[in-house]
C-alpha positions as CSV (number, residue, x, y, z in Angstrom):
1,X,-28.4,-130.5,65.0
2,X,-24.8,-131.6,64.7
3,X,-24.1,-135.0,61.8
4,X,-23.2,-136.8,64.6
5,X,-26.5,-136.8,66.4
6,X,-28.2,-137.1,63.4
7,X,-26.6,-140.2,62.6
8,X,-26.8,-141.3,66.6
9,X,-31.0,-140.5,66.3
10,X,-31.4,-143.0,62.9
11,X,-29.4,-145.6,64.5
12,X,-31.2,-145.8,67.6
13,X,-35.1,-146.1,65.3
14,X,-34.4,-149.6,64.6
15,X,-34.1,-150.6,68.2
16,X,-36.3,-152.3,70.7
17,X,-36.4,-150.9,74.3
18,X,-34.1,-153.7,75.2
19,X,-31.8,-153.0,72.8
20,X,-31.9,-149.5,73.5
21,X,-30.3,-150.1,77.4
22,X,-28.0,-152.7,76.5
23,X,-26.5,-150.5,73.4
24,X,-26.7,-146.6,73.1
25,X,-23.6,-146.4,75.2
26,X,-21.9,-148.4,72.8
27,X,-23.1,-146.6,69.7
28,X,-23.2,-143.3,70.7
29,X,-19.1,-144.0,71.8
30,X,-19.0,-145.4,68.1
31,X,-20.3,-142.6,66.3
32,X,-18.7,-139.5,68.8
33,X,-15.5,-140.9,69.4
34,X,-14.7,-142.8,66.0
35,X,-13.4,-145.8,68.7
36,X,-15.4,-148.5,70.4
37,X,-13.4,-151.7,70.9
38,X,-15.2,-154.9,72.3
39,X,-18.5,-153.1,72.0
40,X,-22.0,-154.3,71.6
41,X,-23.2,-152.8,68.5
42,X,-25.7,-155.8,67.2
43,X,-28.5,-154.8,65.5
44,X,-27.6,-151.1,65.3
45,X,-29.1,-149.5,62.4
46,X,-25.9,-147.9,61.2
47,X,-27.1,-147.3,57.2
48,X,-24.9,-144.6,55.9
49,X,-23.1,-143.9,59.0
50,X,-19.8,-141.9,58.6
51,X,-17.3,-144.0,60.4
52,X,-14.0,-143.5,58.5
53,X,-11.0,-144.2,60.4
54,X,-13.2,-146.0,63.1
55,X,-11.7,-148.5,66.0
56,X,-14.0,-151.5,66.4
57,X,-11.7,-153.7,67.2
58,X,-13.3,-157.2,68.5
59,X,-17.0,-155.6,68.6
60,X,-20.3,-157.6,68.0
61,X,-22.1,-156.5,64.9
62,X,-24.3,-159.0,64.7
63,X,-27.4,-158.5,62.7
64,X,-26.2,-154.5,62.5
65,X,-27.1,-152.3,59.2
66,X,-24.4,-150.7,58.0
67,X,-25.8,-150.5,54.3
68,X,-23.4,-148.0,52.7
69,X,-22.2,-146.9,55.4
70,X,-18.3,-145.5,55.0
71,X,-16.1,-147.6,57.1
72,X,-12.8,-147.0,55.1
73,X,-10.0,-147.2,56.9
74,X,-11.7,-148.7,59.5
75,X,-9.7,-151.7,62.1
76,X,-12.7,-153.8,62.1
77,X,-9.8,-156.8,62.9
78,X,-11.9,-160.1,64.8
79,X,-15.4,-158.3,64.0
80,X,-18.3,-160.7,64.4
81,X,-20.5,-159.0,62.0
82,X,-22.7,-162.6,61.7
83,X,-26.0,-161.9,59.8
84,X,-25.5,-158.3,59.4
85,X,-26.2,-156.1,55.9
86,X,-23.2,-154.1,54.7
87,X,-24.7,-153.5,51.0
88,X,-22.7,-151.3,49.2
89,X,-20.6,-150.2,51.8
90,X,-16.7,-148.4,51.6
91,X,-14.4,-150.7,52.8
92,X,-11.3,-149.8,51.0
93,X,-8.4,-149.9,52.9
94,X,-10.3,-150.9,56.0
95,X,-8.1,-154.1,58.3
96,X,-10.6,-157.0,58.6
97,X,-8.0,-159.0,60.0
98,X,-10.1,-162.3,61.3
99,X,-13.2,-161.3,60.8
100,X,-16.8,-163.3,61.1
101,X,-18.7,-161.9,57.9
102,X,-20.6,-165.4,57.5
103,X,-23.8,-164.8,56.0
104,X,-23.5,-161.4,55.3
105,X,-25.1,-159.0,52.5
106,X,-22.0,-157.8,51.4
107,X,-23.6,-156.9,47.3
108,X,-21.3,-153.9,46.1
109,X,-19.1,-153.7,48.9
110,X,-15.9,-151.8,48.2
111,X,-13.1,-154.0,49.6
112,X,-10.0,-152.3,47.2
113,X,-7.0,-152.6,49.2
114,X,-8.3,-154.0,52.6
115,X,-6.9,-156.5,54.3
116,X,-9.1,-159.8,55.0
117,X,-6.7,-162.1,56.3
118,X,-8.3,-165.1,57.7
119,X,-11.8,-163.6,57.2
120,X,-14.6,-166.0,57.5
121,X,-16.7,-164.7,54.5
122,X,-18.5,-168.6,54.0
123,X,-22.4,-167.9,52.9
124,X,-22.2,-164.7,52.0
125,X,-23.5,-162.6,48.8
126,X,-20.5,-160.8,47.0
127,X,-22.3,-159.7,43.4
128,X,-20.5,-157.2,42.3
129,X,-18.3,-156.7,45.1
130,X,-14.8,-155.4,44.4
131,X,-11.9,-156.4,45.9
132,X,-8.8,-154.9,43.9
133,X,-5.5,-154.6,45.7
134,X,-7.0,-156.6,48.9
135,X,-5.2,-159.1,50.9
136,X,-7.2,-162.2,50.6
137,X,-4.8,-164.8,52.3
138,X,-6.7,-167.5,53.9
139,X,-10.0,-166.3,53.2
140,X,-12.9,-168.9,53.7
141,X,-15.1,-168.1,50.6
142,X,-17.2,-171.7,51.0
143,X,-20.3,-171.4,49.7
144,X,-20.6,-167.8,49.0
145,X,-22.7,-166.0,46.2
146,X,-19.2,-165.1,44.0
147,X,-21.2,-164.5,40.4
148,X,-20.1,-161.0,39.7
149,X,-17.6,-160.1,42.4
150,X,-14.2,-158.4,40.7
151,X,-10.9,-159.1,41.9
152,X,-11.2,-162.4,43.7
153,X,-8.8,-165.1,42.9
154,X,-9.8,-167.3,39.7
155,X,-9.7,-170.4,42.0
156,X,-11.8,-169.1,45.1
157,X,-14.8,-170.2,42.3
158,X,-15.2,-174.2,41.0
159,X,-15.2,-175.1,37.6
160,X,-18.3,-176.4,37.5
161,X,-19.8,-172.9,38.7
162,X,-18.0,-170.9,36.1
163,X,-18.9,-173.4,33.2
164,X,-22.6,-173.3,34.9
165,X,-22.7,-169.2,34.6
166,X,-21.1,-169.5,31.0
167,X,-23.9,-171.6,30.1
168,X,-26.7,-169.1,31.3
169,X,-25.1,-166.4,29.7
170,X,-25.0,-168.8,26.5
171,X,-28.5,-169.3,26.8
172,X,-29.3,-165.5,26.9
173,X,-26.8,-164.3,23.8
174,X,-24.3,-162.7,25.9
175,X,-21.6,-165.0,24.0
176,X,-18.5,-162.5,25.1
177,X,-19.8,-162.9,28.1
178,X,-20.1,-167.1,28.2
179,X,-16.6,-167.4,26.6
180,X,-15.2,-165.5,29.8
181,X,-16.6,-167.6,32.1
182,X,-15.4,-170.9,29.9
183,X,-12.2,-169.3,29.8
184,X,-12.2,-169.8,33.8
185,X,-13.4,-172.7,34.0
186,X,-10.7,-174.4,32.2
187,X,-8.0,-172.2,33.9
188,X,-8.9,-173.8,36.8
189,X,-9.1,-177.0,35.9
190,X,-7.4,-177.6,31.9
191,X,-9.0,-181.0,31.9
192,X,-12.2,-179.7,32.0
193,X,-13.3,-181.2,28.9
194,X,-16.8,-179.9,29.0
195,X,-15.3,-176.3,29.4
196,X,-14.0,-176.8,26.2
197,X,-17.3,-178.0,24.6
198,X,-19.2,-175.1,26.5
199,X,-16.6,-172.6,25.0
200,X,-17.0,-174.1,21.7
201,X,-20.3,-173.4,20.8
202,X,-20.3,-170.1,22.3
203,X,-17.1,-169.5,19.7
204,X,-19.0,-170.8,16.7
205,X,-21.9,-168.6,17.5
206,X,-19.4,-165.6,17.6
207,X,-18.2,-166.4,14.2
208,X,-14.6,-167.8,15.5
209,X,-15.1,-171.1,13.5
210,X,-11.2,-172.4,13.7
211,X,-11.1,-171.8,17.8
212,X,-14.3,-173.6,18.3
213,X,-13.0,-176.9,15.8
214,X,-10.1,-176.4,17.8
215,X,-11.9,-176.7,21.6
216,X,-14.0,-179.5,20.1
217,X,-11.2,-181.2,19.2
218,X,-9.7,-180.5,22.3
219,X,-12.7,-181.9,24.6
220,X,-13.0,-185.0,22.2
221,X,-9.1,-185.7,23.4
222,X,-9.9,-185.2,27.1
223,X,-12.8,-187.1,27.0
224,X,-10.9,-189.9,25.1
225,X,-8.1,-189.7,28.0
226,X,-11.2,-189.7,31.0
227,X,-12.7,-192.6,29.5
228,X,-15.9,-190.9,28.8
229,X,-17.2,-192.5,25.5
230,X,-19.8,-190.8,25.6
231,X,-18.5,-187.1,25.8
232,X,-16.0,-188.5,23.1
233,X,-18.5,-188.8,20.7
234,X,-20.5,-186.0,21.3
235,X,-17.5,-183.3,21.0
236,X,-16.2,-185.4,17.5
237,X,-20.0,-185.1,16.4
238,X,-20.2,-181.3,17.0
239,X,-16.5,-181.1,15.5
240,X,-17.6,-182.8,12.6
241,X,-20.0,-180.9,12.3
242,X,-18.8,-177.3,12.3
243,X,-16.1,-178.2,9.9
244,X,-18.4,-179.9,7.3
245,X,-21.8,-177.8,8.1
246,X,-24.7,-178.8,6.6
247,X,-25.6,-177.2,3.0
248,X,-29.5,-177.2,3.5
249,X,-30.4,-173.5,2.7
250,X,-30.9,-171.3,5.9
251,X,-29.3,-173.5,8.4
252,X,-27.9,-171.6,11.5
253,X,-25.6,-172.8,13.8
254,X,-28.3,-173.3,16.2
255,X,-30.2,-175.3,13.7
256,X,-27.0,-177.5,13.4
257,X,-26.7,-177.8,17.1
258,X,-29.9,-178.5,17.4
259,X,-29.4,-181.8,15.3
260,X,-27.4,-183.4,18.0
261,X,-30.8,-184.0,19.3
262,X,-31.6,-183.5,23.3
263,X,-28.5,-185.5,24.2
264,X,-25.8,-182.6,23.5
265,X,-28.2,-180.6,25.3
266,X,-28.9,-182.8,28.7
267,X,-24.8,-183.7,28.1
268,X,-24.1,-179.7,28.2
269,X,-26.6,-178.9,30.7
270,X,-25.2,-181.7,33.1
């Protein structure tokens, strides 16, 4: 049995009779002819589908599985691929020029050097998809799962999400890892003065005692200028504190920390 009918005989298990009618025109054009503009391929179970190259130009892929499926190269331009699961897919090079991938599973998607121009990709899940070389102008990332995703400009994510992942990485150790995501944060917004205090601790903790004074002292300035008294006093405390540490045998930094009390803590956390 040739690949293509292979391919054509999984797709068509996840349909219902209905579907089945309405659809295996469509599909079957899909998956012969490598071209099947304006077609009706919603929820075709396309999961590793060979469809380099492919035409679908204006198609409905609603609810459709295309989990790594191979759809580089593909025009996929004005695609309404609403609800659908492209996990892990190859998209590189592909032209998804206007495209409706709202709500979409697109974890480990390879999007290198395709063009999403005007894509709607608002509620979707992009860990650790990768989108080097791709054309992202006008791209509606609102309220999309970003943590992870590679190559997506620094201010498609807020400040207060990258200083939020830099705190759970804190929490776990990763401290490389934390600084990173501080390091955004405050690229996207330099008065971020709780950046600064985040990226602080996770310096101390790394053994970089000057740079974290030196963000202390920084947040303790912006906090000053934001009128937050409160913030002021907290960032001067933990300054004070790493430059003069505490002599008492055995204390860590997280000891020292620690004797801020539950405010630096509910303050970092906020």
């Amino acid at each position: 049995m040739k690949l293509k009918s292979i391919l054509l005989a999984i797709a068509l298990i996840s349909y219902t009779p209905t579907a089945i009618a309405d659809n295996i025109e469509h599909v079957n054009r899909a998956l012969s002819t490598n071209k099947c503009q304006k077609c009706d391929l919603s929820n075709a179970g396309l999961v590793f589908a060979k469809l380099s190259g492919v035409d679908l130009t204006g198609s409905n892929l609603r609810e459709a599985n295309l989990s790594r499926a191979d759809l580089s190269f593909a025009n996929l331009r004005n695609v309404d691929f609403r609800g659908a699961s492209l996990l892990g897919a190859n998209l590189n090079g592909a032209d998804l020029t206007g495209a409706n991938l709202s709500s979409v599973d697109l974890s480990g998607v390879n999007f290198s050097n395709a063009n999403l121009q005007g894509a709607n990709l608002s509620g979707s899940d992009l860990r650790r998809a990768y989108f080097g070389g791709a054309n992202l102008t006008g791209v509606n990332f609102a309220n999309t799962f970003l943590r992870g995703a590679i190559g997506i400009p620094i201010d498609s994510v807020k400040s207060e999400e990258y200083y939020a992942w830099g705190n759970d990485e804190d929490r776990r150790g990763n401290y490389r890892q934390a600084i990173e995501y501080y390091n955004k944060s405050v690229m996207v917004d330099p008065k971020f003065a709780i950046g600064y205090m985040g990226r602080a601790i996770s310096l101390r903790q790394m053994g970089d005692v000057k740079a974290a004074i030196q963000d202390a002292d920084r947040a303790a300035a912006l906090f000053e200028e934001q009128g937050d008294a409160k913030g002021q006093k907290i960032a001067k405390d933990l300054s004070e504190i790493m430059t003069n540490p505490p002599s008492a045998p055995g204390a860590g930094f997280g000891d020292i920390v620690s004797g801020l009390g539950s405010l630096l803590l509910q303050f970092l956390l906020r």
